[in-house]
ZAVO-630132 format. One record per residue (C-alpha): residue number from 0; x, y, z; residue in three letters; chain. Coordinates in steps of 0.5 Angstrom, whole numbers. Each point is the difference from the previous one (the first is absolute). Layout:
REM residues N
ATOM / seq / c1 / c2 / c3 / type / mol
ATOM / NUM / X / Y / Z / Ala / A
...
This chain:
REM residues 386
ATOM / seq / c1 / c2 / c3 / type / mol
ATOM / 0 / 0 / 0 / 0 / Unk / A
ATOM / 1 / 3 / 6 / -2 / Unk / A
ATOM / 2 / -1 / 5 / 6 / Unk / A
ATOM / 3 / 0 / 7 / -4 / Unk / A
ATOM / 4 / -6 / -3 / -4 / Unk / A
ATOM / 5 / -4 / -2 / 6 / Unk / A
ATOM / 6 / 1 / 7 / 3 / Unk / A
ATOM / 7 / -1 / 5 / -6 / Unk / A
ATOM / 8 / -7 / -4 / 0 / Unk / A
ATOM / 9 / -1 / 5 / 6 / Unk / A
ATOM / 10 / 5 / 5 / 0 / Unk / A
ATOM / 11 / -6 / 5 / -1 / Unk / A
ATOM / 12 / -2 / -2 / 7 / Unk / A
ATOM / 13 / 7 / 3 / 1 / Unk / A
ATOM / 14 / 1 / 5 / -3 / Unk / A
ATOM / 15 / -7 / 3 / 3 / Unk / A
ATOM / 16 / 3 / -2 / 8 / Unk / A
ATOM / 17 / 7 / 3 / -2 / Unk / A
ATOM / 18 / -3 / 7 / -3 / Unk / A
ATOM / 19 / -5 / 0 / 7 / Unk / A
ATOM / 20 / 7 / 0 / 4 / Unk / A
ATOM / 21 / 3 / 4 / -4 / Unk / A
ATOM / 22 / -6 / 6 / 1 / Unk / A
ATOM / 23 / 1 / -2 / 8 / Unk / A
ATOM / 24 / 7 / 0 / 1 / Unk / A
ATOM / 25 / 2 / -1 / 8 / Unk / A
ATOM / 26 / 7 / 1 / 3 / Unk / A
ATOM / 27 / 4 / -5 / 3 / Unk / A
ATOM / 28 / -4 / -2 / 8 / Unk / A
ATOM / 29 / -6 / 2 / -2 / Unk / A
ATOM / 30 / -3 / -4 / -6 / Unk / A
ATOM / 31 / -5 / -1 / 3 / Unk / A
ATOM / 32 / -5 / 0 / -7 / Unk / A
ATOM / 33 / 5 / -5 / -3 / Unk / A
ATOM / 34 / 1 / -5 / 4 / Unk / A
ATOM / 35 / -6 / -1 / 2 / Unk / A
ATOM / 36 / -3 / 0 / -8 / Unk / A
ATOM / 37 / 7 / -6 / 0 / Unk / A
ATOM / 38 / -2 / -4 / 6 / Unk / A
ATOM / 39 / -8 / 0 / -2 / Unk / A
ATOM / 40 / 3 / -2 / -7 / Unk / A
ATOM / 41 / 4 / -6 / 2 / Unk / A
ATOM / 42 / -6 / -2 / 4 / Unk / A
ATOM / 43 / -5 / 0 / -7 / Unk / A
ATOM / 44 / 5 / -3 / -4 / Unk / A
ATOM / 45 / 1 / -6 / 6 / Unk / A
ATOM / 46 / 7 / 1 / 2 / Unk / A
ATOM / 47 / 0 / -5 / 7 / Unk / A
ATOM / 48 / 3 / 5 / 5 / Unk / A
ATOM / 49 / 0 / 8 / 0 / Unk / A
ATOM / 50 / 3 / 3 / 5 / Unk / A
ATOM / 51 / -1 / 8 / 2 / Unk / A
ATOM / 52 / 3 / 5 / 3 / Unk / A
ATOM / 53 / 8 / -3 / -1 / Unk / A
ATOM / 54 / 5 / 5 / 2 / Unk / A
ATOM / 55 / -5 / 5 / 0 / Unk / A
ATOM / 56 / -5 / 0 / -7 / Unk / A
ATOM / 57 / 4 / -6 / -3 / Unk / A
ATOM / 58 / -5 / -6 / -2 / Unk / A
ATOM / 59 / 3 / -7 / -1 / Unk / A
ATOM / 60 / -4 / -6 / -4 / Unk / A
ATOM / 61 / 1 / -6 / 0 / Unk / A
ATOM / 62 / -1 / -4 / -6 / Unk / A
ATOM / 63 / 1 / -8 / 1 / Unk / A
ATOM / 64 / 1 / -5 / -6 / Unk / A
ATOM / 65 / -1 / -7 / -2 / Unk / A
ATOM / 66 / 5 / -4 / 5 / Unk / A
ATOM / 67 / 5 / 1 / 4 / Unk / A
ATOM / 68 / 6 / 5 / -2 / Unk / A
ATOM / 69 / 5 / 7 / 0 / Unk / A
ATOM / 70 / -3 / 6 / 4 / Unk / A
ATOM / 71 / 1 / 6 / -6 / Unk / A
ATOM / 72 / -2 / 7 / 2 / Unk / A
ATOM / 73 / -2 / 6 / -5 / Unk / A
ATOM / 74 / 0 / 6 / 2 / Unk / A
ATOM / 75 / -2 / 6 / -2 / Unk / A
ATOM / 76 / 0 / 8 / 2 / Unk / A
ATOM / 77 / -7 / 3 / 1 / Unk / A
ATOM / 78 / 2 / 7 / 3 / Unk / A
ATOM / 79 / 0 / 7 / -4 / Unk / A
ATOM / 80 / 4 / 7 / -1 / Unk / A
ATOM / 81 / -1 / 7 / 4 / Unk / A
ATOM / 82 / 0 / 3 / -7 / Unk / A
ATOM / 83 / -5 / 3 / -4 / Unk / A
ATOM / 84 / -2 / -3 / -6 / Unk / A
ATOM / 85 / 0 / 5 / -7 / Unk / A
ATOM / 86 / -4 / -5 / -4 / Unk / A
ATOM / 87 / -6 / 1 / -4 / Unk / A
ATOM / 88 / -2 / -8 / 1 / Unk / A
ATOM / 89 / -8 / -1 / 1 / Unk / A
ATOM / 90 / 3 / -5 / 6 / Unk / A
ATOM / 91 / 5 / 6 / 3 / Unk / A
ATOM / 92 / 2 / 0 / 7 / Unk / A
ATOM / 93 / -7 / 3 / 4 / Unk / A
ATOM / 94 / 4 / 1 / 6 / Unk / A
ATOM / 95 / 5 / 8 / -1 / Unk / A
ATOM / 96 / 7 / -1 / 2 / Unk / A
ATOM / 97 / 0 / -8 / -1 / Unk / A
ATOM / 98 / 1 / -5 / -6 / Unk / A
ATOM / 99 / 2 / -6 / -2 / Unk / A
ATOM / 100 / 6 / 2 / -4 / Unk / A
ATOM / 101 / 4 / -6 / 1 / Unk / A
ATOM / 102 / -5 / -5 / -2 / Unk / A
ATOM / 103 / -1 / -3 / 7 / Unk / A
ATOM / 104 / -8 / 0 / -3 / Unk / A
ATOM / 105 / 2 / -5 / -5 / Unk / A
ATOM / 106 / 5 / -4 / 3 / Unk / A
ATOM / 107 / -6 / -2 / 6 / Unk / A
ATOM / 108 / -5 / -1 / -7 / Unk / A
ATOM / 109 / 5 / -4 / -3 / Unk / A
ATOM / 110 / 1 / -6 / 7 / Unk / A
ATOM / 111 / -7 / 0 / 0 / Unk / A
ATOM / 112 / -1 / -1 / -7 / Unk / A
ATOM / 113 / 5 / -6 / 2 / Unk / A
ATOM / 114 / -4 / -2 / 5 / Unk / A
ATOM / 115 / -6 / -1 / -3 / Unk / A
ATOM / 116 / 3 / -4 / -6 / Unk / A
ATOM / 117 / 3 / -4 / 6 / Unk / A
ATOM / 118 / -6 / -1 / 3 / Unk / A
ATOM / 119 / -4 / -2 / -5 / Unk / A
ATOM / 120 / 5 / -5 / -4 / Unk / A
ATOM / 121 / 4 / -3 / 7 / Unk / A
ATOM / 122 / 5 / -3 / -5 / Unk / A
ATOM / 123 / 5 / 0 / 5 / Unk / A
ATOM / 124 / 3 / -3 / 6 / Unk / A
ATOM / 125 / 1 / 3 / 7 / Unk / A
ATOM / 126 / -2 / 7 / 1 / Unk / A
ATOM / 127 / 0 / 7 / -2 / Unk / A
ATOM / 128 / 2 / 5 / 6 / Unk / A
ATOM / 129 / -4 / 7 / -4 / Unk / A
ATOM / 130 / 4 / 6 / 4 / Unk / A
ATOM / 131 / -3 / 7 / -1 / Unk / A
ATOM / 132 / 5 / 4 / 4 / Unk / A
ATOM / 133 / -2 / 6 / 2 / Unk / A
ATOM / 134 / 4 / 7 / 0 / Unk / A
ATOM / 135 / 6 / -2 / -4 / Unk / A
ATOM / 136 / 2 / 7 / -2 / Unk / A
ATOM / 137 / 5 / 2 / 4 / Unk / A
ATOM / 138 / -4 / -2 / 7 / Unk / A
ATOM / 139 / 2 / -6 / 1 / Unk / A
ATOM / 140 / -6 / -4 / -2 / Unk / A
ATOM / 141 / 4 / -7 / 0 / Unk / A
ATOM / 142 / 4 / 1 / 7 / Unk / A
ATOM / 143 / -8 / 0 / 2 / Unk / A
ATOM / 144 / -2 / -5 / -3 / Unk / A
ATOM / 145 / 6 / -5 / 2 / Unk / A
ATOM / 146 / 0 / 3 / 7 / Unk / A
ATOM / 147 / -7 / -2 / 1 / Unk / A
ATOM / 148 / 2 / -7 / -2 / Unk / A
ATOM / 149 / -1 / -1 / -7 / Unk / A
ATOM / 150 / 5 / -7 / -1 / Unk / A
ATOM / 151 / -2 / -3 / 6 / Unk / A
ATOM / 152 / -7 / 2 / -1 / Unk / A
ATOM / 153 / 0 / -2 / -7 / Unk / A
ATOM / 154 / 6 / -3 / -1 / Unk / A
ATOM / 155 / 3 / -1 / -7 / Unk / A
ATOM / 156 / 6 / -3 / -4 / Unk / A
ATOM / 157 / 0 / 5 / -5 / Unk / A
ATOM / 158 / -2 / 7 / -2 / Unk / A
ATOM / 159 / -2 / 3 / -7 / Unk / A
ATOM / 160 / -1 / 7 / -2 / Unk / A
ATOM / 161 / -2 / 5 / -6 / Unk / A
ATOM / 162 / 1 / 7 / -2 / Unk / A
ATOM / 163 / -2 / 4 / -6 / Unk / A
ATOM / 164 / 5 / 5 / -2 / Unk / A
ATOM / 165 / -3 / 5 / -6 / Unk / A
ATOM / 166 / 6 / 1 / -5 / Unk / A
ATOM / 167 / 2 / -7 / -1 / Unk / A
ATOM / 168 / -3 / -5 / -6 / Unk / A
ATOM / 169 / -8 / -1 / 1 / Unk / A
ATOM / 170 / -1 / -7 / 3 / Unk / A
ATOM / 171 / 8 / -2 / 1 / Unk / A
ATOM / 172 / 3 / -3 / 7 / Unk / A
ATOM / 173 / 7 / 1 / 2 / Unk / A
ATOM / 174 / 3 / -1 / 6 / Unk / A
ATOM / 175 / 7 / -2 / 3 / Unk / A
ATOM / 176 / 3 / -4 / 5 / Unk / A
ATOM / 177 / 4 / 3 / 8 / Unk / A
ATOM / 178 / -1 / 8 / 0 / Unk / A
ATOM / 179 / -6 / 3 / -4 / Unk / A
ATOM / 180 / -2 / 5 / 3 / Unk / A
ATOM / 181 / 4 / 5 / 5 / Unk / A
ATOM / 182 / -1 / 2 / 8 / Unk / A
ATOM / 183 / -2 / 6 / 1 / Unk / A
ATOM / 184 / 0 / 4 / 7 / Unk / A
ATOM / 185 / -2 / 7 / 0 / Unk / A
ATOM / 186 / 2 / 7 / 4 / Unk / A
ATOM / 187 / -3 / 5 / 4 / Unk / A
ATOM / 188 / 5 / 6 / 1 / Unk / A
ATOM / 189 / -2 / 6 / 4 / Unk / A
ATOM / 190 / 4 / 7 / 0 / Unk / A
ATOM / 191 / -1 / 5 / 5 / Unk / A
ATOM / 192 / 3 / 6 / -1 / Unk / A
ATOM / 193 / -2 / 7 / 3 / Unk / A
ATOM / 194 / -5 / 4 / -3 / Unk / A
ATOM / 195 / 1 / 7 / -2 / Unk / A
ATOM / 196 / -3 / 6 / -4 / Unk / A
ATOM / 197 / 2 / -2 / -6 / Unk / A
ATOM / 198 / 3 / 7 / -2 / Unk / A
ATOM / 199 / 5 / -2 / 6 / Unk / A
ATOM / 200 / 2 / -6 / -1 / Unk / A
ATOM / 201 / 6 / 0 / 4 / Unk / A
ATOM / 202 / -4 / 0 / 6 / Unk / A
ATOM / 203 / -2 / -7 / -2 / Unk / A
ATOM / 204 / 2 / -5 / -2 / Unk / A
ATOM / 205 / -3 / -3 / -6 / Unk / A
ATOM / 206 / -3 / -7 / 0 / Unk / A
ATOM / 207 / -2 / 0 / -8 / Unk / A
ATOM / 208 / 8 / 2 / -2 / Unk / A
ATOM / 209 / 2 / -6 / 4 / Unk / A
ATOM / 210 / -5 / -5 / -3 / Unk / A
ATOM / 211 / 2 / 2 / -6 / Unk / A
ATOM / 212 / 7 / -1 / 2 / Unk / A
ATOM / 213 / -2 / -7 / 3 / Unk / A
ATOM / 214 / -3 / -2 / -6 / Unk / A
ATOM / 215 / 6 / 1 / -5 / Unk / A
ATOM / 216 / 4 / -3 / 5 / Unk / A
ATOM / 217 / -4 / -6 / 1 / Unk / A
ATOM / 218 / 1 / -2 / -7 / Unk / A
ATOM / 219 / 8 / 0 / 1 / Unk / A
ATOM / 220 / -2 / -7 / 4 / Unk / A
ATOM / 221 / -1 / -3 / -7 / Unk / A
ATOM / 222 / 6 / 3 / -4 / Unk / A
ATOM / 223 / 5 / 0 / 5 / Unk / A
ATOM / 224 / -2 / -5 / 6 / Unk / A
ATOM / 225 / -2 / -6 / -5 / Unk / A
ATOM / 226 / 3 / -4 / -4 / Unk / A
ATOM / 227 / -2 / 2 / -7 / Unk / A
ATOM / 228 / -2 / -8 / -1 / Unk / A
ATOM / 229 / -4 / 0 / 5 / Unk / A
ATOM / 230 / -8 / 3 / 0 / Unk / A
ATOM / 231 / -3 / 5 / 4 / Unk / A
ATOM / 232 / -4 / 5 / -2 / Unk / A
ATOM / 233 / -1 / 6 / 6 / Unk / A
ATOM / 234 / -6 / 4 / -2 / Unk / A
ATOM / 235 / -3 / 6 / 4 / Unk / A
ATOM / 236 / -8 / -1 / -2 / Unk / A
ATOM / 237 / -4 / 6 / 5 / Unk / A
ATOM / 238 / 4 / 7 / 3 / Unk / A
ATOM / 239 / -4 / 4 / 4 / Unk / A
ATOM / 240 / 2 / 7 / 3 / Unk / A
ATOM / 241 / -4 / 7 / 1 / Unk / A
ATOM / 242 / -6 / 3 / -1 / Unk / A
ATOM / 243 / 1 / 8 / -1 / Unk / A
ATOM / 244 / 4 / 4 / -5 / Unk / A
ATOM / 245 / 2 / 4 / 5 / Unk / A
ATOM / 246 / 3 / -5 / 5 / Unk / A
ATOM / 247 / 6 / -5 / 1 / Unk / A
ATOM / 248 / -3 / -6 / 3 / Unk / A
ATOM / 249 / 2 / -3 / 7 / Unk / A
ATOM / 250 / -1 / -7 / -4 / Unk / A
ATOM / 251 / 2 / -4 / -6 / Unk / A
ATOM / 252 / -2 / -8 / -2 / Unk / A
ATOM / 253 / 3 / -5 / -6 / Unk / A
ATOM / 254 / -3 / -6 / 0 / Unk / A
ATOM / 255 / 1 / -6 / -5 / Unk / A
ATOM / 256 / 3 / -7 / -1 / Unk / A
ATOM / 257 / 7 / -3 / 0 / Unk / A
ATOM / 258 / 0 / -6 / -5 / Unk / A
ATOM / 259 / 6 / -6 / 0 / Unk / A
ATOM / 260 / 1 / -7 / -2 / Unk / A
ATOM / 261 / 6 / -1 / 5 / Unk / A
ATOM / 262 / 0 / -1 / 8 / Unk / A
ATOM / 263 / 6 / 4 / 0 / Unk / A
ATOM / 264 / -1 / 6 / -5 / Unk / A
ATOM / 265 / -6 / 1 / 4 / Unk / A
ATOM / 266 / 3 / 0 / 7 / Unk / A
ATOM / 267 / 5 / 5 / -3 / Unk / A
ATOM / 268 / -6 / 4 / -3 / Unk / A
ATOM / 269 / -3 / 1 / 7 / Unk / A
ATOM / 270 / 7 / 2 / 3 / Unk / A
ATOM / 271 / 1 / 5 / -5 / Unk / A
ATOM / 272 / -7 / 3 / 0 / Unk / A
ATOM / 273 / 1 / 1 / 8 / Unk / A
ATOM / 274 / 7 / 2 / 0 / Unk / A
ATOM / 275 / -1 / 6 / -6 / Unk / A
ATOM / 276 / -6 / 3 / 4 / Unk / A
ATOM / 277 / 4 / 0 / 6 / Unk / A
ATOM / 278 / 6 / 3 / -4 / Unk / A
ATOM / 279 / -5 / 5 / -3 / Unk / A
ATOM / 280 / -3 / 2 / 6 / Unk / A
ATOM / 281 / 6 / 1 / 4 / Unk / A
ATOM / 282 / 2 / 5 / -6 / Unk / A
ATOM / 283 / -6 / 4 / 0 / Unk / A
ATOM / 284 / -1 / 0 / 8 / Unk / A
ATOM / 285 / -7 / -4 / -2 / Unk / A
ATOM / 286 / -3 / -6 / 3 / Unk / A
ATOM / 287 / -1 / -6 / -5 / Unk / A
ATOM / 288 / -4 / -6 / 2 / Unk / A
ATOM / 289 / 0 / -7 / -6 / Unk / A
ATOM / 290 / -5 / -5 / 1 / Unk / A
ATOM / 291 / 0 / -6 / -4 / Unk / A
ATOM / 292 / -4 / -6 / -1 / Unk / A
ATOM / 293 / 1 / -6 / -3 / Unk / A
ATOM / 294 / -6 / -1 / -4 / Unk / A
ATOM / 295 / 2 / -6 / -6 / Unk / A
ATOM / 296 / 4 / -5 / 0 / Unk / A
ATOM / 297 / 4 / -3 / -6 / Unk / A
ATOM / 298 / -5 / -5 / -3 / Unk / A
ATOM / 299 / 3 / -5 / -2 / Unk / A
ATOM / 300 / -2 / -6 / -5 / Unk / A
ATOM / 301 / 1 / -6 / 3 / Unk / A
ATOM / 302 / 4 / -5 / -7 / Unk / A
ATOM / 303 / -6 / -6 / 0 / Unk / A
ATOM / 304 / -6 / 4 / 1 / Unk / A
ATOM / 305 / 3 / 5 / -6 / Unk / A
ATOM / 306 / 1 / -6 / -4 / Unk / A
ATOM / 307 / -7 / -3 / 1 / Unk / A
ATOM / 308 / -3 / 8 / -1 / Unk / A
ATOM / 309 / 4 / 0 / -6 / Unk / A
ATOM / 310 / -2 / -7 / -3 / Unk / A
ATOM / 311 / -8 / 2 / 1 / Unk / A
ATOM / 312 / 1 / 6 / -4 / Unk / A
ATOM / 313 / 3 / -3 / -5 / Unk / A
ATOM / 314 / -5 / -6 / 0 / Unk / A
ATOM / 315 / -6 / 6 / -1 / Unk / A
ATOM / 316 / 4 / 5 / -4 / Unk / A
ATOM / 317 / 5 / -3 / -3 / Unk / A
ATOM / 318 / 8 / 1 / 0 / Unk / A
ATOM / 319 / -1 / 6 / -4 / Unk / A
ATOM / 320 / -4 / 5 / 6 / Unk / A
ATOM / 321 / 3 / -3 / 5 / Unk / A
ATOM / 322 / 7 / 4 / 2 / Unk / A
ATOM / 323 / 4 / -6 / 6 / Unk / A
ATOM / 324 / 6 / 5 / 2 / Unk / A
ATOM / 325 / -3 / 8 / 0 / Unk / A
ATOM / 326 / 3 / 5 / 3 / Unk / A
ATOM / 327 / 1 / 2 / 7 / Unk / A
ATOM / 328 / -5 / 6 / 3 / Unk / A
ATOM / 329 / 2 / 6 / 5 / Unk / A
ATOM / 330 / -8 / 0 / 1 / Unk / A
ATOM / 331 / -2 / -4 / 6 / Unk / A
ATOM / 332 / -6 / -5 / 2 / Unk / A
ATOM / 333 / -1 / -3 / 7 / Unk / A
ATOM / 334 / -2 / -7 / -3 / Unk / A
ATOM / 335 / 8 / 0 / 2 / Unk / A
ATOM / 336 / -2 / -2 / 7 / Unk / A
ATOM / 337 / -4 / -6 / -1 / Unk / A
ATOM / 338 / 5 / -2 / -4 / Unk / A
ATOM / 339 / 6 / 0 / 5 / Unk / A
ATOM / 340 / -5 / -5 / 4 / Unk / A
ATOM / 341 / -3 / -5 / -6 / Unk / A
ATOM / 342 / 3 / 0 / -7 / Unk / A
ATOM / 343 / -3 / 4 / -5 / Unk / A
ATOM / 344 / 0 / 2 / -6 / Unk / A
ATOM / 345 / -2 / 8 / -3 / Unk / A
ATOM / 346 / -1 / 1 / -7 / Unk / A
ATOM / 347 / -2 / 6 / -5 / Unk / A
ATOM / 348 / -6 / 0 / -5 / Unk / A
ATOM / 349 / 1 / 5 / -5 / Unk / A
ATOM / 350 / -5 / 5 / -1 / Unk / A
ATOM / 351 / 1 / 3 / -5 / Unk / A
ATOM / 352 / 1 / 7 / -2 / Unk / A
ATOM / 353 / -3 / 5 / 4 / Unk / A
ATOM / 354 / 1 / 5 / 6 / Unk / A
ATOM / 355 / 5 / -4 / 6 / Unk / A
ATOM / 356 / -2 / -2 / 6 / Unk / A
ATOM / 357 / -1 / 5 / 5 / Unk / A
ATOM / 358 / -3 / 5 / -5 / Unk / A
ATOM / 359 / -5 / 4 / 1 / Unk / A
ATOM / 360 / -3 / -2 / -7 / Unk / A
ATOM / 361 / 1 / -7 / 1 / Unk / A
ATOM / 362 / -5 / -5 / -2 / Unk / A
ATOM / 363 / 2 / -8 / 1 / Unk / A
ATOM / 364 / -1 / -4 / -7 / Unk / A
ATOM / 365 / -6 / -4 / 1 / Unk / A
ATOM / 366 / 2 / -4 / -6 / Unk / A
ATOM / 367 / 6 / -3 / 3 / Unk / A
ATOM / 368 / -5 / -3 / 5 / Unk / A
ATOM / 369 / -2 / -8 / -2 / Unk / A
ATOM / 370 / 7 / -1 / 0 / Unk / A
ATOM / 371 / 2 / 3 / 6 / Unk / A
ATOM / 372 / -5 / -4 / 4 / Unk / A
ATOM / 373 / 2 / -7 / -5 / Unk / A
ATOM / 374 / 7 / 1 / 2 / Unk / A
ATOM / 375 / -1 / 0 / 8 / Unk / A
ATOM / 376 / -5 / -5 / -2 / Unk / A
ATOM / 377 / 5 / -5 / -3 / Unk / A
ATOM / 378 / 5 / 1 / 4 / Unk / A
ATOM / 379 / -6 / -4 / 6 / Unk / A
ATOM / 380 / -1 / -5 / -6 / Unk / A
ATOM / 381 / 8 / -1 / -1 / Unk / A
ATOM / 382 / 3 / 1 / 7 / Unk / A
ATOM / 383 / -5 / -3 / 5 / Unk / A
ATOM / 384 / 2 / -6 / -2 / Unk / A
ATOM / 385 / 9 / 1 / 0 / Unk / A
């Protein structure tokens, strides 16, 4: 039975349910709508088991096949982005200031479109473990997940998940074995100067000069504290300072993310970071507080579940769409976490042209929507019984 056929014979079905959550995005902790339309849904569809309430507003369905088998999980992300969307889409976001800009929408449509066709054929052995994680976004919507249990609760063997990213050839797979996907850590820095009149700057001491400063010398920790044959990627993503024309402000903020691959280049990253504000701050007679956090971890792909990942592409698509060592990404997913418990595989599904994730004129590509949910169905099929 080829999957793709089966589910494009509902794919409108889908296509409806993906539209529905992308005119009601929610963000990260607080989808409430969603997984209760995902849980309600694996109930109708007749999955075993369906847990809510997992590590906050995750969902957990059980799926049990024919006989005794491998425990192989899925996992999609159902969270959304606080951005404004700049469509004109008959389904655009109905919420100001939220959207789904990275196709968490059609991810969730996706597993739920795997788990209907799952539940309707049961043509495997062992059991789907379905995971709808909540807040993947850069809140920690995995680290919840599993610190409330995910693997002891519903433990598997392996697991899988699927991204789309727009510029890639529509329909195509790609994914690679070791390190896919970067650790991130992001950064809070606080100046305090003194304010003054700002025709008397010299009665202040200026927050704003010293934020420019800092953020020109931080780029120094990716020309000259690194080796060059190592990845990083430093960006200041959000400066905040002042309010008047007239006013040099007490205050200044930057914030954003520091990305790496290596243990060791983040550890002098973050040594850095402390020691240029500290030097700064002693230059200009400032005070400079750095907060970072370690959002990421490197998502690596475990070498037999990437196999298998591309061997199921292969068999639904052909050797010609499926891509078996893409590049690595400075980008980052918390799907990491999981895989540093159970081996996994995170694989990319290309989308085709059109604006990048976290785009205000974004929109995921329905069209790639039965292949999506066959291949995470196949990988059931092939993988519970290994």
């Amino acid at each position: 039975m080829n999957p793709i056929e089966y589910i494009t014979g509902f794919v409108d079905d889908l296509t409806a349910l993906r539209r529905d959550l992308h005119a009601h995005p929610e963000l990260g902790f607080e989808e409430t709508r969603t997984a209760g339309i995902v849980a309600d849904l694996l109930t109708s569809f007749g999955v075993d088991e369906v847990h809510r309430g997992v590590g906050g507003t995750g969902v957990v369905g059980i799926l049990k096949g024919r006989g005794p088998g491998q425990r192989i999980g899925l996992r999609a992300d159902m969270d959304a982005l606080p951005i404004e969307e700049e469509t004109n889409l008959p389904y655009r976001s109905t919420v100001p200031g939220k959207m789904h800009a990275c196709g968490h929408d059609g991810h969730t449509t996706m597993l739920l479109g795997a788990a209907r066709y799952l539940a309707e054929t049961r043509n495997f052995d062992g059991t789907a473990v379905l995971v709808f994680q909540p807040a993947e976004e850069g809140l920690g919507g995995s680290r919840a997940m599993l610190k409330d249990g995910l693997f002891e609760r519903f433990p598997c063997d392996e697991i899988y998940a699927l991204h789309n990213r727009p510029g890639m050839a529509l329909g195509h797979i790609e994914t690679r074995a070791g390190p896919a996907l970067a650790a991130a850590d992001f950064f809070d820095i606080c100046i305090r100067g003194r304010g003054t009149h700002a025709a008397m700057p010299q009665l202040g001491i200026d927050p704003i000069l010293i934020a420019a400063a800092l953020a020109q010398a931080l780029q120094t920790i990716v020309s000259r504290d690194t080796d060059p044959l190592k990845s990083i990627v430093l960006s200041i993503t959000r400066t905040e300072a002042g309010a008047s024309y007239n006013v040099v402000p007490e205050t200044a903020q930057l914030a954003g993310t520091i990305r790496t691959f290596d243990a060791e280049v983040r550890t002098t990253a973050e040594g850095r970071m402390r020691a240029i504000a500290a030097g700064l701050a002693a230059a200009y007679g400032a005070e400079i507080d750095v907060e970072l956090r370690d959002i990421f971890s490197v998502l690596k792909n475990a070498p037999v579940q990437t196999a298998a990942a591309i061997e199921v592409a292969t068999e639904l698509l052909g050797t010609e769409r499926v891509v078996a060592d893409t590049a690595p990404m400075m980008g980052s997913e918390d799907f990491a976490d999981m895989t540093m418990q159970v081996p996994g595989a995170f694989a990319w599904l290309g989308a085709g042209p059109g604006p990048g994730l976290h785009n205000a004129g974004y929109d995921f590509n329905d069209a790639v929507m039965p292949i999506g949910s066959a291949f995470l169905a196949r990988m059931i099929e092939r993988r519970s019984a290994a």
